[in-house]
OpenMM code with the backbone's topology and positions (N, CA, C; nanometers):
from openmm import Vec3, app, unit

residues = "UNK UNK UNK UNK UNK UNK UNK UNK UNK UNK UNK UNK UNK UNK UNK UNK UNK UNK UNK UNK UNK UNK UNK UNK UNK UNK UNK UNK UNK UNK UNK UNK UNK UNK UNK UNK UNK UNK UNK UNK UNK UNK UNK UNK UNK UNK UNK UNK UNK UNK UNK UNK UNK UNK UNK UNK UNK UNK UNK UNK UNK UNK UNK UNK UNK UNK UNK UNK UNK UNK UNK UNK UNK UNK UNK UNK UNK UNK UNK UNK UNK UNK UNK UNK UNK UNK UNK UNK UNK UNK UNK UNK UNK UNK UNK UNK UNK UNK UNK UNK UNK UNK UNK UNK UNK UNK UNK UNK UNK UNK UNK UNK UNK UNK UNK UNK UNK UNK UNK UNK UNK UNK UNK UNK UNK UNK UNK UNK UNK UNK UNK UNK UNK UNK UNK UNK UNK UNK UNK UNK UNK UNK UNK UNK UNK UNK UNK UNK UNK UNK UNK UNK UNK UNK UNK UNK UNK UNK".split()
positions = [
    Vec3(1.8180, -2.3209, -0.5477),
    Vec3(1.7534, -2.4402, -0.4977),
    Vec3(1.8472, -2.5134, -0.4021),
    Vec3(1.9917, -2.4839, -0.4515),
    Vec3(2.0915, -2.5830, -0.3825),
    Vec3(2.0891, -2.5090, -0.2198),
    Vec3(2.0836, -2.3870, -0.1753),
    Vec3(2.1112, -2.2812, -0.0771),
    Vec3(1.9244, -2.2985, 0.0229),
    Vec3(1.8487, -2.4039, -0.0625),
    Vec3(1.7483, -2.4159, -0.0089),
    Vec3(1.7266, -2.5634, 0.0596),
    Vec3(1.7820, -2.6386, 0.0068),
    Vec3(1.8509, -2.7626, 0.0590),
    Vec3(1.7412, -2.8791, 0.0016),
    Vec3(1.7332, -2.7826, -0.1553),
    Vec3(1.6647, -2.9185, -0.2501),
    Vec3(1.7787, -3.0365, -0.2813),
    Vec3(1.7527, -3.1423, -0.2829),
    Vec3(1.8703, -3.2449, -0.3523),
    Vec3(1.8970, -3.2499, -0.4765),
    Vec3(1.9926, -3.2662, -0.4955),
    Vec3(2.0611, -3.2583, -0.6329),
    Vec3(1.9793, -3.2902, -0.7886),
    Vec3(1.9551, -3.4018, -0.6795),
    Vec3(1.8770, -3.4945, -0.8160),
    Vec3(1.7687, -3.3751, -0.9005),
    Vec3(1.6751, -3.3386, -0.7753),
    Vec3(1.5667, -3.2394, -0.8596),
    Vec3(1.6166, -3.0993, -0.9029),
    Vec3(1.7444, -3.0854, -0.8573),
    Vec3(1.7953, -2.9569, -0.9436),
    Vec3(1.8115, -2.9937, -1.0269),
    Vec3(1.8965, -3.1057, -1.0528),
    Vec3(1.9221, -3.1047, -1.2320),
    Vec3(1.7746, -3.1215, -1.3008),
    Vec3(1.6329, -3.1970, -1.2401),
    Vec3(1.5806, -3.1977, -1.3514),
    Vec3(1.5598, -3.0947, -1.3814),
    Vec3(1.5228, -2.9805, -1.2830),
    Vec3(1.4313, -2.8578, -1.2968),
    Vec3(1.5408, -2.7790, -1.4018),
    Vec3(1.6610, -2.8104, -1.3915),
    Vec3(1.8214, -2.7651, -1.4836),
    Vec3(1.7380, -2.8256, -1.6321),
    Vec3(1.7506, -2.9413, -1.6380),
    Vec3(1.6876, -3.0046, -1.7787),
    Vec3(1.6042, -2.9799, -1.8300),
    Vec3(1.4757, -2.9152, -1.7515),
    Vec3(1.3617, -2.8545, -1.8048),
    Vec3(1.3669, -2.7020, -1.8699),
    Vec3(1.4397, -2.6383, -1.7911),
    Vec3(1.4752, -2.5111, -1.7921),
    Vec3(1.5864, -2.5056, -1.9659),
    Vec3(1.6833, -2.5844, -1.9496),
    Vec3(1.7914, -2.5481, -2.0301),
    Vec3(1.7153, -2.5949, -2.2413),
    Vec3(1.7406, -2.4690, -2.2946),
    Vec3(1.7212, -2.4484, -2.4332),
    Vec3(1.5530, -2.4969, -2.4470),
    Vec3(1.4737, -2.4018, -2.3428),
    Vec3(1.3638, -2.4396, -2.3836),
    Vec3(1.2867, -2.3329, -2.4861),
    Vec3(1.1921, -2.3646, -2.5810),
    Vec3(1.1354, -2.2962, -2.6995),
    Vec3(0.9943, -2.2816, -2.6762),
    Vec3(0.9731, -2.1463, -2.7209),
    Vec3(0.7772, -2.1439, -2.6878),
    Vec3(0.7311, -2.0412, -2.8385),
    Vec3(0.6056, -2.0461, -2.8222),
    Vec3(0.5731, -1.9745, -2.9550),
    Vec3(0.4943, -1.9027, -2.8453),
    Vec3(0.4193, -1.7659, -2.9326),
    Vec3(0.3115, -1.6842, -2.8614),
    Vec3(0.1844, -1.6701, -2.9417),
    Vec3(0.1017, -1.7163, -2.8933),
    Vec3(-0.0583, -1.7429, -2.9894),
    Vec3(-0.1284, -1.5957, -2.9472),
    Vec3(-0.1635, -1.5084, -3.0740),
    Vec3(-0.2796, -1.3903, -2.9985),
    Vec3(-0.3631, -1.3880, -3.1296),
    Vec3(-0.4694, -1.3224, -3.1444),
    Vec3(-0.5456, -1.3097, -3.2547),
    Vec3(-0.5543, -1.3199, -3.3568),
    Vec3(-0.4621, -1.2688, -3.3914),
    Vec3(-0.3497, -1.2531, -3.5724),
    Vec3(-0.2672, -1.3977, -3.6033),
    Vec3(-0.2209, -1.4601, -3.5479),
    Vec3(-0.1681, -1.6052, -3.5753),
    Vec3(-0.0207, -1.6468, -3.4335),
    Vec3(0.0472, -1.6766, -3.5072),
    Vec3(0.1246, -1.7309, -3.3675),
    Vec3(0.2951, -1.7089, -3.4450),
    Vec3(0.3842, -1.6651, -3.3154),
    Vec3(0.4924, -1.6130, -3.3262),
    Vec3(0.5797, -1.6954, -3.3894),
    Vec3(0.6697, -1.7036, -3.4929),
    Vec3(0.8093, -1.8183, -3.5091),
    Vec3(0.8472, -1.8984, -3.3618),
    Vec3(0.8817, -1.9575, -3.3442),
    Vec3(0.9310, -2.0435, -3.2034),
    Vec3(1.1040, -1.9512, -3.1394),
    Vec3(1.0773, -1.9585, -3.0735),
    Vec3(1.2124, -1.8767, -2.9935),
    Vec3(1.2684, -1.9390, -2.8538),
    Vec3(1.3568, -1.9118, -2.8094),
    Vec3(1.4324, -1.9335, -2.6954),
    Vec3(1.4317, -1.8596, -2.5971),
    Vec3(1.3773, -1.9482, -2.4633),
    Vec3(1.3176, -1.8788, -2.3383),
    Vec3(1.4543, -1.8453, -2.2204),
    Vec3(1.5121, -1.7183, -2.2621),
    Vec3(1.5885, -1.7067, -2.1619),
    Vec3(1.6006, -1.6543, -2.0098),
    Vec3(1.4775, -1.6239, -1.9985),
    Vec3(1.4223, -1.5465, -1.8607),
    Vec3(1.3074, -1.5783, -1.8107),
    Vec3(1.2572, -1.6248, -1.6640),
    Vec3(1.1309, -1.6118, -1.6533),
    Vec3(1.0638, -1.7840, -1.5926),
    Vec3(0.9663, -1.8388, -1.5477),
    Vec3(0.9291, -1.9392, -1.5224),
    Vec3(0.8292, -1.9808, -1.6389),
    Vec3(0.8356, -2.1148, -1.6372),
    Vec3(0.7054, -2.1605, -1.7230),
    Vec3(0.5627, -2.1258, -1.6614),
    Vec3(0.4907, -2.0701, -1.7507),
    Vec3(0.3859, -1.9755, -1.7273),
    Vec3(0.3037, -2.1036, -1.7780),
    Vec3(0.2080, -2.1695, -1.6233),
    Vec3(0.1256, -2.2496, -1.6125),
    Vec3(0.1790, -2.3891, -1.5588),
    Vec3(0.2922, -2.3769, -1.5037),
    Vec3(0.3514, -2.5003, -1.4540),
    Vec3(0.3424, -2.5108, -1.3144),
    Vec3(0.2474, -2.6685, -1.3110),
    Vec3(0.2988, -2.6551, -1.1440),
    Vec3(0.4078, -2.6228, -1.0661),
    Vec3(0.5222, -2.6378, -1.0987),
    Vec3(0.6622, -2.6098, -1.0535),
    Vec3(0.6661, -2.4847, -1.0254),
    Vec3(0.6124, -2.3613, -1.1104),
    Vec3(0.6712, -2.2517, -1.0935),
    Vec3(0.6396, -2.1627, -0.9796),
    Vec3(0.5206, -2.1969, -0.8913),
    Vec3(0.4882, -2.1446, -0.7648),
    Vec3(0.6304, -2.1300, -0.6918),
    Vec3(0.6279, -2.2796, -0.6830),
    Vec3(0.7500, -2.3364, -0.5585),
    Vec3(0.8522, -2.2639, -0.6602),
    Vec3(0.9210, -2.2520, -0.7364),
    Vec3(1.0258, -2.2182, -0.7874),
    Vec3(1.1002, -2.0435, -0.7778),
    Vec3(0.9111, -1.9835, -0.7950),
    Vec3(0.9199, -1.8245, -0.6980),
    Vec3(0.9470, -1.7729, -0.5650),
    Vec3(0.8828, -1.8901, -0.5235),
    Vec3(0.8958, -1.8988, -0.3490),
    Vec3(1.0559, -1.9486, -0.2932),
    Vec3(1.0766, -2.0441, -0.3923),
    Vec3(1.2453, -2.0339, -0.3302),
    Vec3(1.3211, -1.9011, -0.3549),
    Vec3(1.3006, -1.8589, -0.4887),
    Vec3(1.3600, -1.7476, -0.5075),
    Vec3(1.3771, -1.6577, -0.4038),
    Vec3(1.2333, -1.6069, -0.3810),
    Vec3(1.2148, -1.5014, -0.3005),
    Vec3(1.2477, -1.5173, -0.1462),
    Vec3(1.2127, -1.5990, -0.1359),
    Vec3(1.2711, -1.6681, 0.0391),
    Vec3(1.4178, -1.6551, 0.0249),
    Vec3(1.5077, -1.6758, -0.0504),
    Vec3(1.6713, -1.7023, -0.1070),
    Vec3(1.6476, -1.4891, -0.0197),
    Vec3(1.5697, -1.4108, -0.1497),
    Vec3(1.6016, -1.2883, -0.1801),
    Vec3(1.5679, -1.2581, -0.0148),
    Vec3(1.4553, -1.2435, 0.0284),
    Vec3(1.4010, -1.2030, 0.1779),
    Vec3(1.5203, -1.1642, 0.2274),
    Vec3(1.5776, -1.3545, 0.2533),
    Vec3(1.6496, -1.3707, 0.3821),
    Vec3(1.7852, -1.2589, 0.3576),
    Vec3(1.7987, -1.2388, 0.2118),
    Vec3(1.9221, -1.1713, 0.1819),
    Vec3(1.9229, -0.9958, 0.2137),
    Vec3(1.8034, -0.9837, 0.1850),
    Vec3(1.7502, -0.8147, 0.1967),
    Vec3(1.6764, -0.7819, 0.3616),
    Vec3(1.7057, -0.9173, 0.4067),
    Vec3(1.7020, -0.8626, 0.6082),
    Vec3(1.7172, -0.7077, 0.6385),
    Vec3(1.6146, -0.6596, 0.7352),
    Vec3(1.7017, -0.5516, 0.7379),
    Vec3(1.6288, -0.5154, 0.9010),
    Vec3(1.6823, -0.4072, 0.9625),
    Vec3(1.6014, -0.3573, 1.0866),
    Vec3(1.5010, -0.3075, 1.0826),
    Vec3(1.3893, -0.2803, 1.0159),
    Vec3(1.3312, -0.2537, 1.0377),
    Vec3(1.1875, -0.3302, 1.1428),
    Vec3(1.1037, -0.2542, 1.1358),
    Vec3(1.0100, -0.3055, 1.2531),
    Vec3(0.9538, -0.4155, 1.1590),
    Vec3(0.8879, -0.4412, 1.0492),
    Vec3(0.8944, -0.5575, 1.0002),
    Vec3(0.8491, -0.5377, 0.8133),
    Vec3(0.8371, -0.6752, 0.7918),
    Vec3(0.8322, -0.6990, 0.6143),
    Vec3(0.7408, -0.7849, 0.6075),
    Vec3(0.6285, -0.7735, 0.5018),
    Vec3(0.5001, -0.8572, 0.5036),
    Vec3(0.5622, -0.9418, 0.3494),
    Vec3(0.5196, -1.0205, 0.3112),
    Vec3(0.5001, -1.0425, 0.1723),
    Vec3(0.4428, -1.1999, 0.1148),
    Vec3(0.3648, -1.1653, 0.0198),
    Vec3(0.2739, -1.2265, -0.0251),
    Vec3(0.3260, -1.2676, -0.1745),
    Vec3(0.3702, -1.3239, -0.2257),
    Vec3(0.3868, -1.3667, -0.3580),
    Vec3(0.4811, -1.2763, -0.4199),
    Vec3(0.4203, -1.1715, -0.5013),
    Vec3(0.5650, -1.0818, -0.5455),
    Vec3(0.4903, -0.9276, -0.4961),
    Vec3(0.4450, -0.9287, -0.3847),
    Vec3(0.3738, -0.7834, -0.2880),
    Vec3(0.4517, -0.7872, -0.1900),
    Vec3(0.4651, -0.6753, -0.1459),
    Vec3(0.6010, -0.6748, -0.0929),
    Vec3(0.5285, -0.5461, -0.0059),
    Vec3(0.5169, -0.5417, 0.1709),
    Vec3(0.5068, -0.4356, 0.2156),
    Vec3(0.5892, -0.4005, 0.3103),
    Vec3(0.6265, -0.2813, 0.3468),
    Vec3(0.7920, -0.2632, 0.4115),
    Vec3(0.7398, -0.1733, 0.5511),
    Vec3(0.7943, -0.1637, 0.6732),
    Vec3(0.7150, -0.0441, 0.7515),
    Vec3(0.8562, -0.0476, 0.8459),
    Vec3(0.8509, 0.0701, 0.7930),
    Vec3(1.0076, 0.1412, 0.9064),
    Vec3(0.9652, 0.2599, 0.9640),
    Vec3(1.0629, 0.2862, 1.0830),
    Vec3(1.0684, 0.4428, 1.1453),
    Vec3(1.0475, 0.5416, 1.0932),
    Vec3(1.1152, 0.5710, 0.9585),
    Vec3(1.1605, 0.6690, 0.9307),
    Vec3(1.1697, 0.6877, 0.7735),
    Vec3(1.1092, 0.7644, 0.7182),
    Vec3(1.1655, 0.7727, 0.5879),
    Vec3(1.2324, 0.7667, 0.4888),
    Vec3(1.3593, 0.7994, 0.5592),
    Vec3(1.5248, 0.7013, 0.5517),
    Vec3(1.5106, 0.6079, 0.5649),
    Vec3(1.4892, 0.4970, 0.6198),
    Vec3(1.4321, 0.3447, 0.6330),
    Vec3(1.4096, 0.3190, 0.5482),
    Vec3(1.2975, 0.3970, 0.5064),
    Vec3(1.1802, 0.3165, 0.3714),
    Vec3(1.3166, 0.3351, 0.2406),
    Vec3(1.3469, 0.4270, 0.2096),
    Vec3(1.4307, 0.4571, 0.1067),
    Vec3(1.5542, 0.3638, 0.1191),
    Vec3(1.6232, 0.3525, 0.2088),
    Vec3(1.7341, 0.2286, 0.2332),
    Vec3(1.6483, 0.0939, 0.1906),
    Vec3(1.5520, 0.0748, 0.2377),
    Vec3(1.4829, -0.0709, 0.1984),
    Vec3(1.4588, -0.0777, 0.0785),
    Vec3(1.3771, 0.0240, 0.0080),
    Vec3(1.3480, -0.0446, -0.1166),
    Vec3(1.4905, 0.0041, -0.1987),
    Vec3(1.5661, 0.0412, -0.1735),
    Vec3(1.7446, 0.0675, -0.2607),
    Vec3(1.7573, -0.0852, -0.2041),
    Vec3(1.7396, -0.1494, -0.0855),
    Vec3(1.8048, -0.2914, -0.0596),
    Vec3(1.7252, -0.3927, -0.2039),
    Vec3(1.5908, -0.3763, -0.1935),
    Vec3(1.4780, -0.4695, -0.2420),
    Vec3(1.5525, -0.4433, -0.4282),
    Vec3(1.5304, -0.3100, -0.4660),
    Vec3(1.6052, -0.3199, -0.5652),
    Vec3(1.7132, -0.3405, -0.6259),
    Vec3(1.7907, -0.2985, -0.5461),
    Vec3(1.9506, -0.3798, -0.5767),
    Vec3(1.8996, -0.5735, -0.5689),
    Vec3(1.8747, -0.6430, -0.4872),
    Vec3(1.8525, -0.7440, -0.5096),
    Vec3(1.7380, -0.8085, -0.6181),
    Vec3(1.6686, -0.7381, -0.6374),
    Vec3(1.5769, -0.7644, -0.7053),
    Vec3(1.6413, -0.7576, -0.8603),
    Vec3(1.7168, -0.6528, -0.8787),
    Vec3(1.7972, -0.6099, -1.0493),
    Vec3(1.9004, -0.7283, -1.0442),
    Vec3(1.9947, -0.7624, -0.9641),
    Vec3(2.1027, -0.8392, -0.9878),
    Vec3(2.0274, -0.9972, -1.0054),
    Vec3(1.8837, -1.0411, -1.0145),
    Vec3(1.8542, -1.1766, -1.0601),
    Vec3(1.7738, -1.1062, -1.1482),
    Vec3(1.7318, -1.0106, -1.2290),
    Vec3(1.7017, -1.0295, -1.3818),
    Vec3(1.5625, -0.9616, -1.3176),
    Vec3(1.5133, -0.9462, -1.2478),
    Vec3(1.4071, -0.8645, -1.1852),
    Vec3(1.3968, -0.7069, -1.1766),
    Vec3(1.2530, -0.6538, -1.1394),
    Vec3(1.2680, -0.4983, -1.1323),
    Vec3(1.1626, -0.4727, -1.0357),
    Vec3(1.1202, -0.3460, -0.9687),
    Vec3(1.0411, -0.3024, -0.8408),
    Vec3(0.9821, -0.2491, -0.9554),
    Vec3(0.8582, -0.2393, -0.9449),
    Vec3(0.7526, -0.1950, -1.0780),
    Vec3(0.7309, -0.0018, -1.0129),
    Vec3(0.7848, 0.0578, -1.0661),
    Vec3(0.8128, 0.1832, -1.0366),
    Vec3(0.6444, 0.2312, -1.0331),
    Vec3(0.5953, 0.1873, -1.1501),
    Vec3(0.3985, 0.2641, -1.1397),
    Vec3(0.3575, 0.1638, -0.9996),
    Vec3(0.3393, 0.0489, -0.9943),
    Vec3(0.2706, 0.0319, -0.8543),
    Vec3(0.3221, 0.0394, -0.7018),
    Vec3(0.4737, 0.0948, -0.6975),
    Vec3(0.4915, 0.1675, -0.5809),
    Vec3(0.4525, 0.2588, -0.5177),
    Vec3(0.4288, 0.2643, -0.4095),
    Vec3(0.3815, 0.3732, -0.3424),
    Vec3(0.4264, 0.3418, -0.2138),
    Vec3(0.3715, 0.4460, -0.1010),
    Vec3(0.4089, 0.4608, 0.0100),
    Vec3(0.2833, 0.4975, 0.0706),
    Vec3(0.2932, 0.5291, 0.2223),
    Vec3(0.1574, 0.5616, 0.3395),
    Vec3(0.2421, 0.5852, 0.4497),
    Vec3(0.2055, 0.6798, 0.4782),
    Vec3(0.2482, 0.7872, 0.6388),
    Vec3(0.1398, 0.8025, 0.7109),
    Vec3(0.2157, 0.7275, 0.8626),
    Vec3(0.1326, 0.6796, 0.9729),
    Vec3(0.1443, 0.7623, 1.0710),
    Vec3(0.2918, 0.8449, 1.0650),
    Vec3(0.3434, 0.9429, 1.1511),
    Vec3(0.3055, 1.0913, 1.1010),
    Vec3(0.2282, 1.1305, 1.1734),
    Vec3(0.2369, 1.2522, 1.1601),
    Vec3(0.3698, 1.3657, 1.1211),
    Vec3(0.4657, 1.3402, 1.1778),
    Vec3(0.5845, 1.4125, 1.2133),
    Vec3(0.6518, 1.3736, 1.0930),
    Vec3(0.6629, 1.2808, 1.0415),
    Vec3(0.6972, 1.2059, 0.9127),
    Vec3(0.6203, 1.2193, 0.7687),
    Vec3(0.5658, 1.3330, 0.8060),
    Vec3(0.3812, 1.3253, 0.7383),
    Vec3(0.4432, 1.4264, 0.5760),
    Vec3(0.5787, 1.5252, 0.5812),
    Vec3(0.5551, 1.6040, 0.5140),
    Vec3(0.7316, 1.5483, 0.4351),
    Vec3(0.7579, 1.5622, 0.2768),
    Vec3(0.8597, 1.5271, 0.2189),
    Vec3(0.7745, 1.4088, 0.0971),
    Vec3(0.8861, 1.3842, 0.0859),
    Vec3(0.8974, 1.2569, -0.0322),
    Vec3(0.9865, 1.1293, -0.0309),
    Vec3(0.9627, 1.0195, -0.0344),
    Vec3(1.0271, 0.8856, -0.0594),
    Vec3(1.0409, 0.8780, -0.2061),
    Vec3(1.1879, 0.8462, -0.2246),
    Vec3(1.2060, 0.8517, -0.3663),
    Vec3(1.3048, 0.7136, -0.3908),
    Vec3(1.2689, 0.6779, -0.5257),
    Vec3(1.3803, 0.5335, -0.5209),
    Vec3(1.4318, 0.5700, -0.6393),
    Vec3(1.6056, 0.5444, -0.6808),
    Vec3(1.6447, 0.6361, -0.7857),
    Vec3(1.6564, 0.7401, -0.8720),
    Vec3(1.5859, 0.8096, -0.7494),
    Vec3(1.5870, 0.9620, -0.7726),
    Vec3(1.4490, 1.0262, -0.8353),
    Vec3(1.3495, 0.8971, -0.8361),
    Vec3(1.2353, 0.9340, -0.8859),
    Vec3(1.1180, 0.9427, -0.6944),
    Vec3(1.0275, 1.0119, -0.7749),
    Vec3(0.9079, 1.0568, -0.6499),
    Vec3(0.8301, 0.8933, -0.6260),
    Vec3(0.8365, 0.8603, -0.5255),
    Vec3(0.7525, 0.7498, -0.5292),
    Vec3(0.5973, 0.8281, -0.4799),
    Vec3(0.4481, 0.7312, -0.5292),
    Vec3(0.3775, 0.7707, -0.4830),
    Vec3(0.3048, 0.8087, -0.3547),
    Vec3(0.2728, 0.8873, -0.2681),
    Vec3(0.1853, 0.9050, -0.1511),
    Vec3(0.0565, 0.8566, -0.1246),
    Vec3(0.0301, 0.7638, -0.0676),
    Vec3(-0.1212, 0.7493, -0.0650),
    Vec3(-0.1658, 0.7360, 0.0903),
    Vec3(-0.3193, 0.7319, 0.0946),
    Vec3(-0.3711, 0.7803, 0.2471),
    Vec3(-0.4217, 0.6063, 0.2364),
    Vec3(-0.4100, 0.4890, 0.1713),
    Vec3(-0.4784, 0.3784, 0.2266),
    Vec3(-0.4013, 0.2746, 0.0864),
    Vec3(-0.4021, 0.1482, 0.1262),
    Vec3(-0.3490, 0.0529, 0.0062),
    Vec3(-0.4404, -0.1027, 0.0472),
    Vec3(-0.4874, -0.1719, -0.0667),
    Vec3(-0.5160, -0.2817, 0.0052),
    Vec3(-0.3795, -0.4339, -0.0315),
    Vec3(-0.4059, -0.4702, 0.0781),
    Vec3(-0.2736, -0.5878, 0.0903),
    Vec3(-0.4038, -0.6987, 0.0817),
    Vec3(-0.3653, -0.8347, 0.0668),
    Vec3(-0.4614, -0.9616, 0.0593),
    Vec3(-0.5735, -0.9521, 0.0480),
    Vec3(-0.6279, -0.8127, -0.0061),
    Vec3(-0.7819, -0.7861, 0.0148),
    Vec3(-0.7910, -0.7063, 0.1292),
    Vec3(-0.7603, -0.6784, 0.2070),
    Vec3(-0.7647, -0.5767, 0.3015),
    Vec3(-0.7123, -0.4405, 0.2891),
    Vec3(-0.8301, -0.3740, 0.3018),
    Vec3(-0.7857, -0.2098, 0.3292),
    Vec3(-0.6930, -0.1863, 0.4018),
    Vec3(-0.5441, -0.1142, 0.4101),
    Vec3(-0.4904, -0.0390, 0.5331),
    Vec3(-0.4865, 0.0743, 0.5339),
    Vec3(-0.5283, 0.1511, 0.5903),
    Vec3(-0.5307, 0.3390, 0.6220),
    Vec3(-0.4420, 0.3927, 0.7049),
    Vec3(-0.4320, 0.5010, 0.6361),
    Vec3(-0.2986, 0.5343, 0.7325),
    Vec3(-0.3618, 0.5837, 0.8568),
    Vec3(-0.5232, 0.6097, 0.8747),
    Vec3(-0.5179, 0.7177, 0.9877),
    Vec3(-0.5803, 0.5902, 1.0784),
    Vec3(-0.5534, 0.4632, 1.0354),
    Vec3(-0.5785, 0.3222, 1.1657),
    Vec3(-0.7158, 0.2627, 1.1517),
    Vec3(-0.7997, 0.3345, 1.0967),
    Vec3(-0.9257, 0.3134, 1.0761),
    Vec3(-0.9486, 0.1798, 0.9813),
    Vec3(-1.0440, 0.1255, 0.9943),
    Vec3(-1.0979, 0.0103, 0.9430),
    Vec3(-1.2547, 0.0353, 0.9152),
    Vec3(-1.2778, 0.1564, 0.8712),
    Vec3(-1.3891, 0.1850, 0.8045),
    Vec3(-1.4730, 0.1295, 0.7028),
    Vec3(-1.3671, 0.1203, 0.5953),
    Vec3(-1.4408, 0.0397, 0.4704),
    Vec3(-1.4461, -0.0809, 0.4885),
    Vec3(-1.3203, -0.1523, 0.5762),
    Vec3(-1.3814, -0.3168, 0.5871),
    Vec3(-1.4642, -0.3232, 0.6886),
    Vec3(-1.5122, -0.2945, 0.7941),
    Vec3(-1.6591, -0.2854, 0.8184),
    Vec3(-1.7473, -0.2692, 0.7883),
    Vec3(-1.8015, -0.1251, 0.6891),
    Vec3(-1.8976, -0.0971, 0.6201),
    Vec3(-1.8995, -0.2275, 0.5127),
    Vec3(-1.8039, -0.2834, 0.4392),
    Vec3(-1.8207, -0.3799, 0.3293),
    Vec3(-1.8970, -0.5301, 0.4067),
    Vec3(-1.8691, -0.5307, 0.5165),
    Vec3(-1.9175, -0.6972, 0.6161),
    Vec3(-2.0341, -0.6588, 0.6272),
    Vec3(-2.0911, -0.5065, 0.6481),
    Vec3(-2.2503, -0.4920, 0.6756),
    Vec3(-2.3582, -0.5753, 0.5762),
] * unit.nanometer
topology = app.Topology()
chain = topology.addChain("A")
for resn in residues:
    res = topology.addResidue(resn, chain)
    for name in ("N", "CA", "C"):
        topology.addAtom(name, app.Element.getBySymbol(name[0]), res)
């Protein structure tokens, strides 16, 4: 918050709110002993939007990189480089930053999309695992295809 150029004052409260806080967990069967929240935002607090968004703006600016560019939407994250090597340097950047604040790249909803033909054949892998291949992903509600087409969001406006 301080590297974002909140004032002091509201760091410490958001410090005071944060420090030795206790929650229980209510599900069907009855509700958990009370425990100590050491990770994570208050789940339903106005604060915690803005509190992700600094984060991640902090993380962005830190995981810069050359490529042609970086989209991102809340915790969606879309990456588009040259080269395959690219993509694999980026998300090794996204994850290294992402692990060193208590975070992780959700290994099942990664995937990838090849726009280049020439680039069309191999594998993107992040820690030595296969990331997935796919021919289309939707971002904000929008379809993207790899082969440029905007098929289905037309047919869906009909």
């Amino acid at each position: 918050m301080r590297k974002s150029g909140v004032a002091e004052k509201y760091v410490r409260v958001v410090q005071d709110m944060y420090e030795r806080s206790r929650t229980v967990v209510r599900c069907a069967v009855g509700q958990t002993e009370e425990f100590t929240v050491e990770v994570g935002l208050h789940q339903g607090s106005a604060l915690s939007p803005f509190l992700f968004a600094i984060v991640m703006d902090q993380l962005s600016e830190e995981v810069r990189q050359e490529s042609p560019w970086t989209m991102m939407f809340a915790d969606d994250i879309v990456i588009c480089s040259e080269s395959r090597e690219q993509v694999e340097e980026s998300l090794e950047r996204w994850r290294f930053a992402l692990e060193r604040r208590g975070m992780k790249v959700s290994r099942s909803k990664t995937e990838y999309m090849c726009v280049n033909e020439r680039e069309g054949s191999g594998t993107v892998r992040l820690q030595g695992e296969e990331v997935k291949k796919v021919q289309e992903f939707k971002y904000l509600g929008s379809t993207v295809q790899s082969n440029g087409e905007c098929g289905k969001e037309c047919f869906r406006l009909k």
